[in-house]
DOMARDO-879521 format. One line per field, with one value per residue (C-alpha): y, x, z; residue number from 0; residue in one letter; chain. Coordinates in steps of 0.25 Angstrom, whole numbers, always signed. Each point is the difference from the previous one (the first is absolute). Layout:
% DOMARDO-879521
py	c(Y, ...)
px	c(X, ...)
pz	c(Z, ...)
resi	c(NUM, ...)
resn	c(A, ...)
chain	c(A, ...)
END
This chain:
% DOMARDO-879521
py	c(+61, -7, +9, -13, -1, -13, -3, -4, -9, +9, -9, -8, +11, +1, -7, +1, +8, +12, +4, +12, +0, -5, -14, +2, -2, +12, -2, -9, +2, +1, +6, +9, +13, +5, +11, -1, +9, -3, -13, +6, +3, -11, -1, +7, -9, +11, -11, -9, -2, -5, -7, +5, -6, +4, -3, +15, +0, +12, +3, -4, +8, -7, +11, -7, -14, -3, -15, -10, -15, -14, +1, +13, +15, +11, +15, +11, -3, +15, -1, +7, -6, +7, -7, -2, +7, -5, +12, +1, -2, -12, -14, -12, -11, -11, +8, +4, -5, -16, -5, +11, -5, +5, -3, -2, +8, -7, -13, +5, -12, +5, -4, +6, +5, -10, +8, +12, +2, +13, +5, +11, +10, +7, +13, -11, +0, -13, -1, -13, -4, -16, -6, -13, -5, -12, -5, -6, -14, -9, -13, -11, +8, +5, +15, +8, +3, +10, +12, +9, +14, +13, +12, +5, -11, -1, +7, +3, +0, +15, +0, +3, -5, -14, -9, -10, -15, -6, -12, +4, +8, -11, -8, +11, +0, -16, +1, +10, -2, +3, +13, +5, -3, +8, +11, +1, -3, +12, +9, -4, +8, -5, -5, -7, -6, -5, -7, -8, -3, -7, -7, -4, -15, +0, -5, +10, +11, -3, -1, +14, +7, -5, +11, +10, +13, +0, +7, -7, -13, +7, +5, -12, -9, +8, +0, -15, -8, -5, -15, +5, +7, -11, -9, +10, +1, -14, -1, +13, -5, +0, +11, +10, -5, +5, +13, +4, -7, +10, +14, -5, +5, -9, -2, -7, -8, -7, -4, -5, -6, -8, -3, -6, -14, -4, -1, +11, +8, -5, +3, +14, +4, -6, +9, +12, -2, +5, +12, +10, -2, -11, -15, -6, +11, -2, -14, -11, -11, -12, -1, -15, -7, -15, -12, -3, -13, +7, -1, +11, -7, +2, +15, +4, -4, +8, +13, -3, +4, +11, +9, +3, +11, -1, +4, -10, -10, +2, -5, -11, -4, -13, +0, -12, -2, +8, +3, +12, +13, +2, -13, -9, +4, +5, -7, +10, +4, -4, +7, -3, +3, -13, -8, -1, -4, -12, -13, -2, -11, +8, +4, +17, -2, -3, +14, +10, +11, +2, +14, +5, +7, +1, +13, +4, +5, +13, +2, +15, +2, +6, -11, -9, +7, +0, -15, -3, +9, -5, -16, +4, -6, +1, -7, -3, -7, +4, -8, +1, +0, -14, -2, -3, +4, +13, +2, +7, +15, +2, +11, +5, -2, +10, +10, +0, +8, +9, +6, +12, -2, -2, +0, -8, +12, +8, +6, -1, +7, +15, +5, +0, -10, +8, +13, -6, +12, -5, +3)
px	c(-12, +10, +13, +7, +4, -8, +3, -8, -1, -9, -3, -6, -10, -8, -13, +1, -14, +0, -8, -4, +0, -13, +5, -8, +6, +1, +10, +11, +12, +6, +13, +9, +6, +13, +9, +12, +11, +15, +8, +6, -14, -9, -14, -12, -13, -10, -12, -9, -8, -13, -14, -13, -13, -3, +15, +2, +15, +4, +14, +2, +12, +8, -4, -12, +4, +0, +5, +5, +0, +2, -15, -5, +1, -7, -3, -5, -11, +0, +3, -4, -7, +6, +5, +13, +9, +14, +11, +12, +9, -7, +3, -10, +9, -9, -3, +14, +10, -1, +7, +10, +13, +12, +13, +6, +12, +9, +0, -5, -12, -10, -14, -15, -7, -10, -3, +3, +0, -5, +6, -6, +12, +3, -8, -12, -1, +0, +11, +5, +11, +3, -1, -2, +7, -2, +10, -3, -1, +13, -2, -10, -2, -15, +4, +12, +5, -4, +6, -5, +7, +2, -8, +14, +6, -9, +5, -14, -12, -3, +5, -16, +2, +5, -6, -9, -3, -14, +4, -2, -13, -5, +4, -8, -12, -2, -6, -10, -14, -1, -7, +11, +11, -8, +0, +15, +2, -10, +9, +13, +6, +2, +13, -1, -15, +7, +10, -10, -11, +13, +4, -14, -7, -10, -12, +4, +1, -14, -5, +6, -5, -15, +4, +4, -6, -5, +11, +11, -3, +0, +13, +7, -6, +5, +14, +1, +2, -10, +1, +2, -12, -8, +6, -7, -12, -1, +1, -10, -14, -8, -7, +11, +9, -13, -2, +16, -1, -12, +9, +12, +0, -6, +13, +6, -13, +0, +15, -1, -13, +7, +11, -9, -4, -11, -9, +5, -2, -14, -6, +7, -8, -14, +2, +2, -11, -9, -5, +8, -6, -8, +0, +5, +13, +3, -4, +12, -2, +7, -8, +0, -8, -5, -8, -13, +7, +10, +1, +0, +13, +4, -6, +8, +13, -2, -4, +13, +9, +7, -1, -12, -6, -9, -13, +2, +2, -13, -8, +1, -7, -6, -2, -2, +13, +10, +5, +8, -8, -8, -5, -11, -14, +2, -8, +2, +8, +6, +4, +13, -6, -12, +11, +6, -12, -2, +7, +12, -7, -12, -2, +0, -11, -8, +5, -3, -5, -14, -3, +12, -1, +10, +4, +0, +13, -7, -4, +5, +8, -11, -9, +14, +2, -16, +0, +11, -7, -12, +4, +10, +9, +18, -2, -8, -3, +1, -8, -4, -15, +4, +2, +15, +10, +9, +7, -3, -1, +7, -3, +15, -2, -12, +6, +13, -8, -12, +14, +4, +12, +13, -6, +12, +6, -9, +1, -13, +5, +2, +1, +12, +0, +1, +4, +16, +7, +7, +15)
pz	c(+84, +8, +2, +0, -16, -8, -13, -8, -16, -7, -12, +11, +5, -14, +2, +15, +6, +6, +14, +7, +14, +1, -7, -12, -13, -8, -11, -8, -1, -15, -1, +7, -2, +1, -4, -7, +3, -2, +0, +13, +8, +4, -7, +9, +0, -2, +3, -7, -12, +5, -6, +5, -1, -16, -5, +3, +3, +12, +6, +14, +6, +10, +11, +0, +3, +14, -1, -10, +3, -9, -5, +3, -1, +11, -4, +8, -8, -6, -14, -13, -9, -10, -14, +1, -10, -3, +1, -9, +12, +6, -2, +2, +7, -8, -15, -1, +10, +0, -9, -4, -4, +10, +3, +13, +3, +7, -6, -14, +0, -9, +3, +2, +11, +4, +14, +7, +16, +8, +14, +8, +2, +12, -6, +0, -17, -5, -11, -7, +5, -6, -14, -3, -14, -7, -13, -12, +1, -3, -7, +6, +14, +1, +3, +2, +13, +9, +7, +11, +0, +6, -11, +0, -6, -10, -13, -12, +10, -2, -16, -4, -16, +4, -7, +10, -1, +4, +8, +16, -4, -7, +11, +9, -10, +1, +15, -3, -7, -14, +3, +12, -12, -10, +9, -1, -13, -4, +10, -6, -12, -11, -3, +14, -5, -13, +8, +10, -12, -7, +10, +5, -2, -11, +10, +9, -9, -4, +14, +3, -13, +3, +12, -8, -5, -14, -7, +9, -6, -15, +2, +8, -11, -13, +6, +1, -15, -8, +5, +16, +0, -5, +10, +11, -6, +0, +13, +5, +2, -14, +4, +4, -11, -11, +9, -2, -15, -3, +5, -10, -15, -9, -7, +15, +4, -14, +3, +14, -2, -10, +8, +10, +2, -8, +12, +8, -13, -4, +17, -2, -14, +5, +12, -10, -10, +12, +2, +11, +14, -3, +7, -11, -1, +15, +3, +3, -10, +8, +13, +6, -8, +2, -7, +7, +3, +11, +14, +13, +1, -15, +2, +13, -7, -11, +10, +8, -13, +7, -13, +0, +6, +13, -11, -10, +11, +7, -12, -8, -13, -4, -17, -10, -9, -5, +13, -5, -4, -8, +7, -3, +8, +14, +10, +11, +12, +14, +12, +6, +13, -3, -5, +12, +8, -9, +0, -10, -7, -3, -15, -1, -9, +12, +8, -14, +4, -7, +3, -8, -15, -9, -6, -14, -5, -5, +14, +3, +10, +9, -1, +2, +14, +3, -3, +9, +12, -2, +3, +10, -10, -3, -13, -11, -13, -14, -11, -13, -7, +1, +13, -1, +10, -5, +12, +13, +6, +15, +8, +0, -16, +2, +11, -10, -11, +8, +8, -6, -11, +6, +13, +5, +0, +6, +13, +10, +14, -4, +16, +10, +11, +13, -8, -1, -9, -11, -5)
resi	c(0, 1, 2, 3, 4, 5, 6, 7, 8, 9, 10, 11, 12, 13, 14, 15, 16, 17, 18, 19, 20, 21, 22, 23, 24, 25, 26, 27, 28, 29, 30, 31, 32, 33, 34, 35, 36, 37, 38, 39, 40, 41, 42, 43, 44, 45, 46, 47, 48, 49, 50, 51, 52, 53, 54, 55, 56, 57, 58, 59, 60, 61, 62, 63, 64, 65, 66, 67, 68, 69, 70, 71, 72, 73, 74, 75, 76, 77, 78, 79, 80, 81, 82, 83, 84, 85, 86, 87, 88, 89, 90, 91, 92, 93, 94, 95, 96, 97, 98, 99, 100, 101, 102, 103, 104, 105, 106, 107, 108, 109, 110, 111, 112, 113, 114, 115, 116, 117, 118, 119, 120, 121, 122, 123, 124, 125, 126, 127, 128, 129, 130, 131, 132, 133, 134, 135, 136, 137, 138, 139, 140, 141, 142, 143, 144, 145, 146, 147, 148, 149, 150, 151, 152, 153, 154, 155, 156, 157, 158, 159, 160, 161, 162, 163, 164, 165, 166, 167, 168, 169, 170, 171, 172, 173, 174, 175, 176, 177, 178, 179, 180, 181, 182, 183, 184, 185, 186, 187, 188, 189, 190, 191, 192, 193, 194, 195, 196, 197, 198, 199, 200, 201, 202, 203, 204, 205, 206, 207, 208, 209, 210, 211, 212, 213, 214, 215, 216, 217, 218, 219, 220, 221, 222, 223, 224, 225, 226, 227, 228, 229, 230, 231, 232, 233, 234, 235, 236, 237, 238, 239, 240, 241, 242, 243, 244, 245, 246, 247, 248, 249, 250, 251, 252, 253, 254, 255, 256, 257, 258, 259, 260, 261, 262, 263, 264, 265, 266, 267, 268, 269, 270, 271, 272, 273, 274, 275, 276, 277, 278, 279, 280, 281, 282, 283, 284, 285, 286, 287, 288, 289, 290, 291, 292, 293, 294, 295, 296, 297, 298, 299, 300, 301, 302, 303, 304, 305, 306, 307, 308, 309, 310, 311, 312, 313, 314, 315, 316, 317, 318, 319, 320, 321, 322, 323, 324, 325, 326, 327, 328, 329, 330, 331, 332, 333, 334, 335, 336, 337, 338, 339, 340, 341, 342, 343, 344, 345, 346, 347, 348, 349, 350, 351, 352, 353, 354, 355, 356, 357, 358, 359, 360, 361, 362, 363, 364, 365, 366, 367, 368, 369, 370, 371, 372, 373, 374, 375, 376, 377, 378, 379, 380, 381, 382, 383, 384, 385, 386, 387, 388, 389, 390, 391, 392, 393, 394, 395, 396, 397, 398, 399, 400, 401, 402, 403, 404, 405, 406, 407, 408, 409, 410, 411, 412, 413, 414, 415, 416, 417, 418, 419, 420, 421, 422)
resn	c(X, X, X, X, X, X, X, X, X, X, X, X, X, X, X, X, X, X, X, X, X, X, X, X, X, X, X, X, X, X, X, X, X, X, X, X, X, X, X, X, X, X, X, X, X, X, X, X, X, X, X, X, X, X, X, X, X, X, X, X, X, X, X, X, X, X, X, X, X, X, X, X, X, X, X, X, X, X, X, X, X, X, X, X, X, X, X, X, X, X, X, X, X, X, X, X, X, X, X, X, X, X, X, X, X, X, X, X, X, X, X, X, X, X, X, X, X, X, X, X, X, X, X, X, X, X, X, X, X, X, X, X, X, X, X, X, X, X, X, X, X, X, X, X, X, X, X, X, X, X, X, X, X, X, X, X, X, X, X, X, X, X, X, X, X, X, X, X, X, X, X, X, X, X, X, X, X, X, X, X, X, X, X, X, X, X, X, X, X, X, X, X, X, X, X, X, X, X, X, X, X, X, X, X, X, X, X, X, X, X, X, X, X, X, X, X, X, X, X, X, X, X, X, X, X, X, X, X, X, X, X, X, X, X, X, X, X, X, X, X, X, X, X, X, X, X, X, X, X, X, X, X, X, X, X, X, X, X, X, X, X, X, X, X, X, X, X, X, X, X, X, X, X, X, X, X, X, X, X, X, X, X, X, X, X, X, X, X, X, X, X, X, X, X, X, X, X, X, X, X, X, X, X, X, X, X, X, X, X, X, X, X, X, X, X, X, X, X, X, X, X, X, X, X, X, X, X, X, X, X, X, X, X, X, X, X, X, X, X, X, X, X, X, X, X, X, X, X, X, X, X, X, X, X, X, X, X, X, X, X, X, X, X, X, X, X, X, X, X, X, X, X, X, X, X, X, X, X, X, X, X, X, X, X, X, X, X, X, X, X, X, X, X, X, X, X, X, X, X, X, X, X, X, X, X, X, X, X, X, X, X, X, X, X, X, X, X, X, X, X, X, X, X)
chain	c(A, A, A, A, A, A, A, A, A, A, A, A, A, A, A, A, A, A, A, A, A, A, A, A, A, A, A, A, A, A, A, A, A, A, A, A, A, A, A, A, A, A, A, A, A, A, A, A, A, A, A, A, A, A, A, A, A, A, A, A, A, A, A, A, A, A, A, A, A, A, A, A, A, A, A, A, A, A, A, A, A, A, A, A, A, A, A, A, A, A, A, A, A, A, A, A, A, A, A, A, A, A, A, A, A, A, A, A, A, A, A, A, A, A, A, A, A, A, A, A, A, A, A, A, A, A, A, A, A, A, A, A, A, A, A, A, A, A, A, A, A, A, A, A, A, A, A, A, A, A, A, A, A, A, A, A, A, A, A, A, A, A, A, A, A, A, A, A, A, A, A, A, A, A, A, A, A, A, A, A, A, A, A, A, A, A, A, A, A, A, A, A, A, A, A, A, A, A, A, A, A, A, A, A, A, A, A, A, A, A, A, A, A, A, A, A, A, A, A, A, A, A, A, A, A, A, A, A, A, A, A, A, A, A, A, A, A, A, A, A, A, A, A, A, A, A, A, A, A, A, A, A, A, A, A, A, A, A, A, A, A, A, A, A, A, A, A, A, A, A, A, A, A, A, A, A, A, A, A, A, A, A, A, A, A, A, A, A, A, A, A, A, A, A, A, A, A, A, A, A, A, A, A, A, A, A, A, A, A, A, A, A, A, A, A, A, A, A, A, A, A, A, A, A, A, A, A, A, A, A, A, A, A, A, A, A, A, A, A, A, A, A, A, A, A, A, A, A, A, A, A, A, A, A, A, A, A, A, A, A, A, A, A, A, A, A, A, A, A, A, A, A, A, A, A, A, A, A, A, A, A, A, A, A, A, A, A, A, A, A, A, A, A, A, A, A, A, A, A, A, A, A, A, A, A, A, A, A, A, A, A, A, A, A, A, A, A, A, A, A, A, A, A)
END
């Protein structure tokens, strides 16, 4: 590292990639460490919390950075690949330090911490040195003003029983992808986790708990009231909603599912009155569905919906009326990859692919997976003995049930890279 002191925003490093020297991406950034000492000593920064391949989560000390710029990290490239353990006297910057409420001594504004800067001392540790404050917001103006302080003129930051806000980390969370955001919400402690779930959107909170490990989406969806809860399970694909609805007590999924939408309630229970592990269990049951009347124009419209996932975009189904399922009779299946070689005005019935069975929704998941590799397919339909549409099985639905349980939260890479030493 240079000798010349940088500081550096760490709320602004988490997401950012880590290299080794060779420029190959070993890691993400989740958090930072500190210590805490005394109002009176400046914070050392211990290193980072870091995401490996696997969601496995190791510490990075700062000894082992050689170089921090605006949208990278460099390592020696010797790091352990051990599970990081939080200690009692550590600090994560992001879990525990944003949005802590302090006062400013000198002019007695009270606000919370919305960043924190490091500075490499003359001893070459990294220790924080700035804090940036932001007060509560006065009247009509959009937020409260801002301050950027010395550490020693903040007053509360090391208090550990201060009770913490959610806004700059839901702030933080918004840019990442659902499952990078489930990751820190599954490292954060409890009180801090309630405090985010609150203050999270319901369609993002259902986005993020799709990512979460089985019993995190138990716990997180006890927590929230009768009618909250329903809002997010709502708002969950049909099929994840009826997997967390089946791990509740009987007692809960009888009020929820009541306090659902009709609809919403009605695709939950079809999907649970299958069998475990079979197509009819883990199948999605809205995939895009057209009339036999509809365009490759109408078609690519509906593929462009940017909700749906990149599987149940590449397919789309042509059935008579109902539209919605269980529809009327299916007629078969397109390709998004022939749709785009045909004109827009040509009818999909004329690209079906002919060659395609359906599944049955009895179809274990063994022959689901044998199905799938067997026509190089993403996706597949579901029908009925009478030949009507039930919905449709993606591969990412099938690789979500044969992987282990809670396999989110499974480490794969047990082996140090370059036999780094830990703390």
């Amino acid at each position: 590292m240079s000798s010349k002191p940088t500081r550096v925003y760490l709320a602004r490093l988490v997401g950012l990639p880590i290299f080794d020297p060779q420029g190959d991406q070993v890691a993400k950034v989740r958090d930072i460490v500190v210590a805490l000492r005394t109002e009176a000593h400046q914070p050392r920064v211990l290193g980072m919390v870091a995401e490996v391949f696997g969601r496995r989560r190791i510490f990075v000390p700062m000894t082992r950075v050689t170089h921090i710029d605006s949208g990278q990290v460099y390592t020696t490239g010797l790091l352990n690949m051990r599970r990081f353990e939080q200690r009692s006297t550590e600090t994560l910057v992001m879990g525990q330090m944003l949005d802590r409420r302090v006062t400013i001594k000198d002019t007695g504004v009270q606000g919370t911490v919305y960043d924190v800067a490091m500075e490499q001392a003359r001893n070459r540790d990294w220790v924080l040195s700035k804090v940036a404050v932001q007060e509560p917001s006065k009247g009509f103006r959009r937020s409260g003003q801002t301050h950027t302080v010395d550490w020693r003129d903040v007053e509360g930051l090391s208090r550990r029983e201060e009770t913490q806000g959610a806004t700059q980390l839901i702030a933080a969370l918004s840019e990442m992808r659902p499952a990078d955001a489930a990751n820190v919400i599954h490292e954060l402690p409890p009180e801090r986790r309630s405090a985010v779930v609150a203050a999270m959107g319901d369609e993002r909170l259902a986005d993020v708990l799709e990512e979460l490990p089985d019993e995190d989406q138990v716990d997180i969806l006890e927590h929230l009231d009768s009618e909250r809860a329903a809002d997010v399970l709502e708002e969950m694909s049909a099929d994840d909603a009826a997997d967390l609805i089946a791990d509740l007590s009987p007692e809960t999924a009888a009020t929820l599912l009541g306090l659902m939408e009709p609809d919403e309630a009605e695709d939950v229970r079809r999907l649970m009155s299958y069998a475990d592990e079979t197509a009819g269990a883990m199948m999605t049951p809205e995939p895009v569905i057209l009339s036999p009347d509809a365009t490759v124009a109408d078609a690519l419209a509906h593929v462009r919906n940017p909700e749906l996932t990149p599987a149940l975009a590449a397919l789309v189904y042509i059935c008579r009326q109902p539209l919605e399922t269980p529809t009327g009779r299916l007629l078969g299946a397109a390709h998004i990859q022939r749709l785009l070689r045909e004109p827009p005005s040509t009818l999909v019935a004329a690209a079906l692919d002919e060659s395609m069975d359906p599944l049955r929704p009895d179809a274990t998941i063994d022959e689901v997976a044998a199905h799938l590799a067997t026509y190089n397919l993403v996706a597949a339909p579901v029908v009925d003995e009478e030949g009507r549409l039930l919905g449709a099985v993606t591969v990412d639905d099938l690789l979500d049930h044969m992987l282990p349980d809670n396999w989110r939260d499974r480490a794969v890479r047990p082996g140090p890279i370059g036999g780094g030493s830990g703390r």
